[in-house]
Every structure is written in C-alpha cells, then in structure tokens.
C-alpha positions in Angstrom: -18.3 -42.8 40.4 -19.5 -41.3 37.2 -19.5 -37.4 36.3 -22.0 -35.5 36.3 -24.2 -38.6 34.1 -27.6 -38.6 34.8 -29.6 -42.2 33.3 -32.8 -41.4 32.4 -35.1 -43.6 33.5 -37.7 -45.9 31.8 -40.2 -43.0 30.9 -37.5 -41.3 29.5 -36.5 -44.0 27.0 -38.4 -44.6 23.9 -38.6 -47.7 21.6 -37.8 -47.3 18.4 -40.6 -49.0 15.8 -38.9 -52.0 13.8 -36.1 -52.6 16.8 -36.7 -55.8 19.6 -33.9 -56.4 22.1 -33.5 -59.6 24.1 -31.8 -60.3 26.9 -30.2 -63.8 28.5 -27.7 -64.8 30.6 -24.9 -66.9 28.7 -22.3 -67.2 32.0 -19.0 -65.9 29.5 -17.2 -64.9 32.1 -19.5 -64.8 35.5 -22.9 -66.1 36.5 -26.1 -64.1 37.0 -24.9 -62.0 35.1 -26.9 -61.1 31.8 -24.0 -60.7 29.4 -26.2 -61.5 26.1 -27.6 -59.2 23.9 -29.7 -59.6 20.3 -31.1 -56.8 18.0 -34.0 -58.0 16.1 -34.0 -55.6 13.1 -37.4 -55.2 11.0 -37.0 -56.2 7.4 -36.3 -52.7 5.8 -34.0 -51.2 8.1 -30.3 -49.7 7.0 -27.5 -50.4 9.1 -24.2 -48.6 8.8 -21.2 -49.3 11.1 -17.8 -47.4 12.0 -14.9 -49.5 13.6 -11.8 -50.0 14.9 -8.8 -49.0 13.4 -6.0 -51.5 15.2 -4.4 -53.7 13.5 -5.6 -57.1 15.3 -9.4 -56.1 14.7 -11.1 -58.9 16.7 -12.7 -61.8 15.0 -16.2 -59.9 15.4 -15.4 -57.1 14.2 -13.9 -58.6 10.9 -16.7 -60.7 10.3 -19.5 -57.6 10.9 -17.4 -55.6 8.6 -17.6 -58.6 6.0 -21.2 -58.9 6.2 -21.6 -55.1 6.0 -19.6 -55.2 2.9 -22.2 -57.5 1.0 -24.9 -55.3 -0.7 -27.6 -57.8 -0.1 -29.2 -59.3 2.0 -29.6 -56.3 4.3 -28.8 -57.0 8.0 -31.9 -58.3 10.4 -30.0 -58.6 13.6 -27.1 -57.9 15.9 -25.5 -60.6 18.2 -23.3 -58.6 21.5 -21.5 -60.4 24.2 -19.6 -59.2 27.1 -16.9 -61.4 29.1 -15.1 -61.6 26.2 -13.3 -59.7 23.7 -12.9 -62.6 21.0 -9.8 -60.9 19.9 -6.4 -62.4 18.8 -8.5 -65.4 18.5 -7.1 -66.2 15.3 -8.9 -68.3 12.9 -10.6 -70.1 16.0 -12.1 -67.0 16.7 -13.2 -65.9 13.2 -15.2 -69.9 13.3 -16.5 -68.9 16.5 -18.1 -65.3 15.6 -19.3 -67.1 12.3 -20.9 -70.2 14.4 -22.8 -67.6 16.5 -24.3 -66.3 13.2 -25.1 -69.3 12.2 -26.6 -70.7 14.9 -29.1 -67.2 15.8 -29.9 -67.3 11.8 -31.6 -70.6 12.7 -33.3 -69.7 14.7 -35.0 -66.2 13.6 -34.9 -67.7 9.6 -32.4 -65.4 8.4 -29.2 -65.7 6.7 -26.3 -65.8 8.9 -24.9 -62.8 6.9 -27.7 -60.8 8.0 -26.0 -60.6 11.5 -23.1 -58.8 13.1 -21.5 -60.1 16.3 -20.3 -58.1 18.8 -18.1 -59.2 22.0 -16.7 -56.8 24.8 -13.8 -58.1 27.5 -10.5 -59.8 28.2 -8.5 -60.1 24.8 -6.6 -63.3 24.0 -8.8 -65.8 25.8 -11.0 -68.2 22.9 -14.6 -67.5 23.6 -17.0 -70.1 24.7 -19.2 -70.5 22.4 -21.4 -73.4 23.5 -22.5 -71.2 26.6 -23.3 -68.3 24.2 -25.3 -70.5 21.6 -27.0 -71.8 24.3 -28.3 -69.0 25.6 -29.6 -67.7 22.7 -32.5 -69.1 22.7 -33.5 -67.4 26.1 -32.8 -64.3 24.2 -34.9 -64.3 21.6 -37.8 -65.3 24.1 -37.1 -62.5 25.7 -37.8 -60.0 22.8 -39.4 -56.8 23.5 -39.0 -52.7 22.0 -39.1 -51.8 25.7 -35.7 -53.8 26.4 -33.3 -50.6 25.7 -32.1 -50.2 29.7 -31.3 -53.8 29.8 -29.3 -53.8 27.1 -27.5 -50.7 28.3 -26.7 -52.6 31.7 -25.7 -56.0 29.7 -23.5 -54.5 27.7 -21.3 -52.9 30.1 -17.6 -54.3 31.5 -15.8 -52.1 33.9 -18.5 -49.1 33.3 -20.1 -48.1 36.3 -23.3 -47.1 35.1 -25.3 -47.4 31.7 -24.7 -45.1 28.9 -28.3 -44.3 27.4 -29.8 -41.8 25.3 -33.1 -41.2 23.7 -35.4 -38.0 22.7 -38.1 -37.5 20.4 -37.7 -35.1 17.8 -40.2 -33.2 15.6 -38.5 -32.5 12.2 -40.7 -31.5 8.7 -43.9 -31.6 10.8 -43.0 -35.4 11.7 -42.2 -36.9 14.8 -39.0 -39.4 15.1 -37.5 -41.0 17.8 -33.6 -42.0 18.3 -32.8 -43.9 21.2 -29.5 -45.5 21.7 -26.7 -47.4 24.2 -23.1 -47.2 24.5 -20.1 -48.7 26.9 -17.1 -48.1 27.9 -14.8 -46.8 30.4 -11.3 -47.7 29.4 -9.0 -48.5 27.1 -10.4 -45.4 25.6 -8.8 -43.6 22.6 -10.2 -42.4 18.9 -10.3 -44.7 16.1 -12.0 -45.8 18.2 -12.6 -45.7 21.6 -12.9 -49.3 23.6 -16.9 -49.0 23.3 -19.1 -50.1 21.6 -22.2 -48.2 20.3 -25.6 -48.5 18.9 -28.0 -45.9 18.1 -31.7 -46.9 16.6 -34.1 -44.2 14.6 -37.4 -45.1 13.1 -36.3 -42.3 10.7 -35.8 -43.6 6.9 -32.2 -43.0 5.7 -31.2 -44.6 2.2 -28.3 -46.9 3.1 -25.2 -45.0 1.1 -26.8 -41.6 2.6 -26.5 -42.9 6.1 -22.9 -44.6 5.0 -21.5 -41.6 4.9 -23.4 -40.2 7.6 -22.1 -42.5 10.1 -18.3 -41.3 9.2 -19.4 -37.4 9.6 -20.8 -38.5 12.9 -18.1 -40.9 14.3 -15.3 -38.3 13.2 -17.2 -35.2 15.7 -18.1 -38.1 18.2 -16.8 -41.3 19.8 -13.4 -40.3 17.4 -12.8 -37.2 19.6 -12.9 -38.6 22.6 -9.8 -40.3 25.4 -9.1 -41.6 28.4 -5.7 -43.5 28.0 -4.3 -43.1 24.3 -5.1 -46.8 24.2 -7.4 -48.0 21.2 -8.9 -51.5 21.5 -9.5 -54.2 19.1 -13.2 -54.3 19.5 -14.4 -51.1 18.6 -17.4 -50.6 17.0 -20.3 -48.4 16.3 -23.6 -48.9 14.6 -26.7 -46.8 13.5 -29.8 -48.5 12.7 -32.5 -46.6 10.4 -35.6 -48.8 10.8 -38.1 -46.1 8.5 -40.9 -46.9 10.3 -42.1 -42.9 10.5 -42.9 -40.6 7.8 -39.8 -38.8 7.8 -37.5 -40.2 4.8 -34.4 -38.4 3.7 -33.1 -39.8 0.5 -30.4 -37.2 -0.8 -27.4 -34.2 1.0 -30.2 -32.4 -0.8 -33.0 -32.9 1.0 -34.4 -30.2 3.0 -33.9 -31.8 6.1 -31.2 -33.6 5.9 -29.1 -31.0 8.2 -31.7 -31.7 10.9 -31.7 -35.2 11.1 -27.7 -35.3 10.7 -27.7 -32.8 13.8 -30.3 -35.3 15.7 -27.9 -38.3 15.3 -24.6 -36.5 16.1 -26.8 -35.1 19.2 -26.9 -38.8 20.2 -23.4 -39.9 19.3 -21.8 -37.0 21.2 -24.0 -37.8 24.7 -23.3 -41.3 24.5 -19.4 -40.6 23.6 -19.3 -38.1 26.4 -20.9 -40.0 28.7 -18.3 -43.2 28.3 -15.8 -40.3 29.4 -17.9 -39.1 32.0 -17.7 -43.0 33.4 -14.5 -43.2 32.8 -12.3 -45.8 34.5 -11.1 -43.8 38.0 -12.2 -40.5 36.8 -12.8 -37.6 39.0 -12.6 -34.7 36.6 -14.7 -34.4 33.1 -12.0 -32.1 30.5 -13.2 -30.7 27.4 -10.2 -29.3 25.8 -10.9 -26.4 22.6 -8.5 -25.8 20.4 -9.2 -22.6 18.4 -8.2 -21.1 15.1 -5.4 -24.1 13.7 -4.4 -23.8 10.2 -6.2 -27.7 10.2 -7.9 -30.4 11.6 -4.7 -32.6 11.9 -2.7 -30.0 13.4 -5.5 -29.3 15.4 -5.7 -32.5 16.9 -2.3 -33.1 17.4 -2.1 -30.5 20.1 -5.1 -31.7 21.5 -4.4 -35.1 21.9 -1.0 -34.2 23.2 -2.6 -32.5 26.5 -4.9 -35.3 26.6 -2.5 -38.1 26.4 -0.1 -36.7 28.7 -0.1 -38.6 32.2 1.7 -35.5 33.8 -1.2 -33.2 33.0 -3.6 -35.5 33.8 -2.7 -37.0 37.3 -1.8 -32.8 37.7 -5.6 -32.3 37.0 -6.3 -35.3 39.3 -5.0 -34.0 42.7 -6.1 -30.0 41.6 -2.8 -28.7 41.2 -2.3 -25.7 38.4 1.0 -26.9 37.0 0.4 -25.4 34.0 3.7 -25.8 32.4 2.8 -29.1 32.1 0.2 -28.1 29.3 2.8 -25.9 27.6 5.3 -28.5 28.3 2.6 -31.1 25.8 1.9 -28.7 23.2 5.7 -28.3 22.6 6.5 -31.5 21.8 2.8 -32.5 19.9 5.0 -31.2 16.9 1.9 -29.0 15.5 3.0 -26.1 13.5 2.8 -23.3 15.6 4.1 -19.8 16.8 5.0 -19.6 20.7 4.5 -16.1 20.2 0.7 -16.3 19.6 -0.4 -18.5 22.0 -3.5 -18.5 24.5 -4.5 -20.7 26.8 -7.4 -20.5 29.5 -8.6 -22.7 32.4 -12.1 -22.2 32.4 -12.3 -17.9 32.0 -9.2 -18.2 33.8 -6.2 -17.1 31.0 -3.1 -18.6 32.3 -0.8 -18.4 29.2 -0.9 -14.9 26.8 1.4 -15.0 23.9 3.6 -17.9 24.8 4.2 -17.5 28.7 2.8 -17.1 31.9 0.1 -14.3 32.0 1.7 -11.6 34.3 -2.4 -11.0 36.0 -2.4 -15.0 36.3 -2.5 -16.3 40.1 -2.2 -19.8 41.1 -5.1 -19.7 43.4 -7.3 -18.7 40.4 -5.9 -21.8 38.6 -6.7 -23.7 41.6 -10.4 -22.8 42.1 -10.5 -24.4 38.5 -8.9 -27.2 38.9 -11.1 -28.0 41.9 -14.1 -28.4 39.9 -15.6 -31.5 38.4 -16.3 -29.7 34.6 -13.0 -27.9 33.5 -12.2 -26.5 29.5 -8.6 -25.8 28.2 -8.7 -23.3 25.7 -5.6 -23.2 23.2 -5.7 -20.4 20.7 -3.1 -20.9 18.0 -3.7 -18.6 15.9 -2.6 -19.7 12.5 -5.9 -20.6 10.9 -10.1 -20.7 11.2 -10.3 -24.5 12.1 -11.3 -25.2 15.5 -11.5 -28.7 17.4 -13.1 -30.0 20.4 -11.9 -33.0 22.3 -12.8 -34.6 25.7 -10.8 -36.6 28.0 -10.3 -37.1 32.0 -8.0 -36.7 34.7 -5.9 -39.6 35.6 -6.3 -41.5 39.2 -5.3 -44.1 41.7 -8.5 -46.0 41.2 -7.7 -46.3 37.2 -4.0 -48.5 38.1 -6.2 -50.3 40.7 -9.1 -51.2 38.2 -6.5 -52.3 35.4 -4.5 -54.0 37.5 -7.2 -56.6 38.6 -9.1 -56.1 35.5 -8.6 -59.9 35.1 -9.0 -61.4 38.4 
C-alpha cells in the first residue's frame, strides 16, 4: 500500500504538444497485460538521458546511451518494455535492443538511431523479441497525447500504483506544461535507483543546456533516493524538451533559466519520492536531513549509512525508538566528524545533543514519532554549511515476501 501518494487523475494530467504515447500488449512475461510502451517524439525535440551506474548496464541501456552519443540525427522516439530487464543478455541482448530499433524505425520512417529502448524486469532471462516486434504495430495505432496514465500503469513491475506528475506553469508571461511517469519500487538505490523515468515539456531547451540540466536534476532527485542499497542494471532517466511553446531558454544566462530548472527538478523530486512512497513493503516514508557537513560526500555518507542499515530500518518498521541504532550507523559511515557536536532529532523530537542521549529525551516521545507514516531524521554535524536531503523507507515483512516470489 503506497504512502501518502495521491494519482491525479485524467483532468489532472496534461499532454505535452509534440509527445504521442501508444500502448499494446506484447505478452513478455504475462497476458493481458499491456507491457508495451512507444514515445513518438515531434521532429525538434531535445532529449537528454541520465543512467545507471552498474557495471553490467543492460543491453538497452548501452545501446540508448550509444544513440544519445551521436550528435545527429536527433531522437524521434522511445521504445519501453516491462517483463524483462534485457540485462546480462550479452551480445544476444545488445542484437535484440538493436532489432527492436530497427524494426519500430520501419515503421514510423525513422532511423533506428533515432530510438532508445527501454526494458524493466527479471534480469538474466533473453528477451523475446518476436512478441515485442509484433506488437508494435498495435502500438503505434494506438497513438494519442492523452495516453500519459496508460503509460504510467504499463510501465510498472512490482509498483503498486502509477507514479505520475504533471502541472502547468506560467513562467516569462508564457504558459508550459511538464507532465511526466516514473516506476519503481525496489531494488532502489542512487546511481540510480531501479526506475525508470520520463519527464516531457513543451518548453524549448537547447540540447547541451538541458545536457547538463538533466545531471543537476538527477543528482537532487532520483540520485538521493533508497529503499535497499541495491542499484539495478536498467536505470534510466530521460527529459524530453519538445519547444512547442513560446518559452525558449537557450543560455545559464537567460533570465529564466532558474525557473524552468526549478519546474523540472519540481517534477523529478515527486516522481522520485513517490517510487519511495510505493516502495516494495513500505509502511513508513523517511526523509533524513543532514545539516551543516563540511561536503556533499561526507554528507551523504552519513546519510546513506542510516538509510542503508537494515537494523534502523526494520526498528522504524515495528515503531520502536532504538535510537542507538542511528548513532550506531553514523559511527561506522566513516564521515569526518566530531561526536562532540552532534544533533539528531525525530521529527521536533531531539533525541541525541552533543554526541549522547538527550537527558529531557523520553522514549514515549520517540515513540509517538515513530508511529507516524511521515518521519524526518535530523543530523547536525556541525563541521561545515553543506546540507543534504535523502529519502528512504522502513524495512518490512511484505518486502522478503515480494522478493522472494518476485519470479514465480
């Protein structure tokens, strides 16, 4: 059961000029099931993508990266399947994500190296591409900008709900639109997550802008979020800058630049908190703060130690304020810090003042805390001006169960 997510519905969703999405049902791994996906990307869009960082990147991924690489021609489409990961495929699997290029650039008269594939599910098993090809087809009959929700639902694996967000925003006197999907709900750690992600603006971004746009906005996003510690093969993110408004930022110069890099990290971060928020098993949504470190890696470390630690976690699951657990993680994250000058708070509750137990703490305090569905750790080191924010989940009985049978 998801956390506090909310899916807005149809109304609420708005198509973004220069972006179709079709739909099908290819059969990968079970039937009526609509596990098929295409983008249909007008002719001047930019596309910039952020990926995994694990070694055996899956066959997908290395071939979207390829084509992302070449400066022209620009991309027209996107190709996502679910029911299979296509990863440690080998060379059969690299043939198979280039064959499903191939074959969808016949059919909407593109290059094939105008498309990146895209495949979501059990790892190690080849992918069967005759049912996928075959499908295609249905697909692309199904093209619409109104197909947003259904892509959100056909992309999901173990999710529980659909990850969607859209808004409108008005920026320079113009309106814009950024709508986008993501999944995910395990196998969840930065660099990335085990998601994918794709966010569509009609706003018009020149392509080495939004290049190193999309690294600003992965990096305070879907890289600062966990569930497991475990980063998947298949990771990938993509923003799609279509230009169809009147808005057009060109240059870090330009006046509003700041706004529209705001409107797409407001997009990243909902849909990257959401796929924690639907976590696999979750019960409990934890953002943890991490204030004043002398830097961002230090930072991080101590965050990601209290994240990744299954003591804390299954503590946070069954509402018990074993807080040493939390100073126990921070001491061996091996961040540079003094004991001395530590703060930690539940919530407003403080619970640790300079390095131990706060003598006005009570357990029951820590309790009504832990209780809730929201909680925030606060750690203040002390040592710098750098702040960090992560988010991350409590640890269950249901996750075992769902990864247990993942594959039956």
């Amino acid at each position: 059961m998801a956390i506090n997510l909310k899916v807005p519905g149809e109304n609420e969703i708005f198509p973004i000029n220069g972006i179709e999405i079709g739909i099908a049902e290819a059969g990968i791994k079970k039937i009526n099931k609509k596990d098929l996906t295409i983008f249909k990307i007008s002719e001047n869009t930019t596309v910039s993508g952020s990926f995994t960082r694990n070694l055996f990147k899956a066959a997908p991924v290395q071939v979207s990266e390829e084509n992302l690489n070449l400066s022209l021609p620009r991309i027209r489409a996107l190709v996502i399947n679910t029911g299979n990961a296509n990863a440690g495929t080998g060379k059969t699997g690299i043939e198979a994500a280039r064959n499903t290029c191939e074959a969808l650039g016949k059919l909407l008269n593109i290059n094939p190296e105008q498309i990146l594939p895209f495949s979501t599910g059990v790892i190690m098993e080849p992918l069967p591409i005759e049912k996928l090809i075959k499908a295609l087809p249905n697909a692309i009959r199904n093209l619409g900008n109104s197909s947003w929700q259904d892509a959100a639902y056909s992309i999901m694996t173990t999710d529980t709900t659909p990850k969607i967000f859209s808004e409108k925003f008005i920026i320079g006197n113009k309106n814009v639109t950024v709508t986008g999907i993501s999944k995910g709900a395990g196998m969840i750690c930065p660099n990335m997550a085990t998601m994918l992600a794709f966010i569509g603006t009609d706003i018009k971004i020149e392509q080495s802008l939004l290049n190193r746009m999309i690294k600003e906005i992965t990096d305070s996003s879907f890289n600062r979020i966990t569930v497991d510690g475990d980063t998947s093969t298949n990771d990938s993110f993509v923003i799609m800058a279509t230009g169809t408004s009147d808005l057009a930022i060109t240059s870090e110069n330009d006046k509003h630049y700041q706004e529209v890099l705001l409107a797409l990290k407001k997009a990243s971060l909902d849909l990257s908190q959401k796929i924690i928020r639907d976590a696999e098993g979750a019960t409990k949504f934890i953002t943890i703060d991490i204030v004043q470190a002398n830097n961002t890696e230090e930072a991080l470390k101590v965050a990601y130690s209290i994240a990744h630690s299954p003591l804390v976690k299954t503590a946070f699951y069954a509402s018990d304020p074993n807080i040493g657990r939390i100073l126990a993680a921070i001491g061996y994250s091996k961040a540079k810090i003094k004991i001395e000058d530590l703060y930690i708070w539940l919530n407003e509750v403080l619970i640790v003042k300079n390095g131990a137990i706060n003598p006005d703490y009570k357990e029951e305090d820590g309790k009504n805390v832990l209780q809730q569905t929201e909680i925030r750790i606060k750690v203040f080191i002390g040592t710098g001006n750098i702040n960090e924010t992560i988010y991350t989940c409590d640890l269950s009985h249901e996750y075992v169960t769902i990864n247990a049978e993942y594959r039956s």
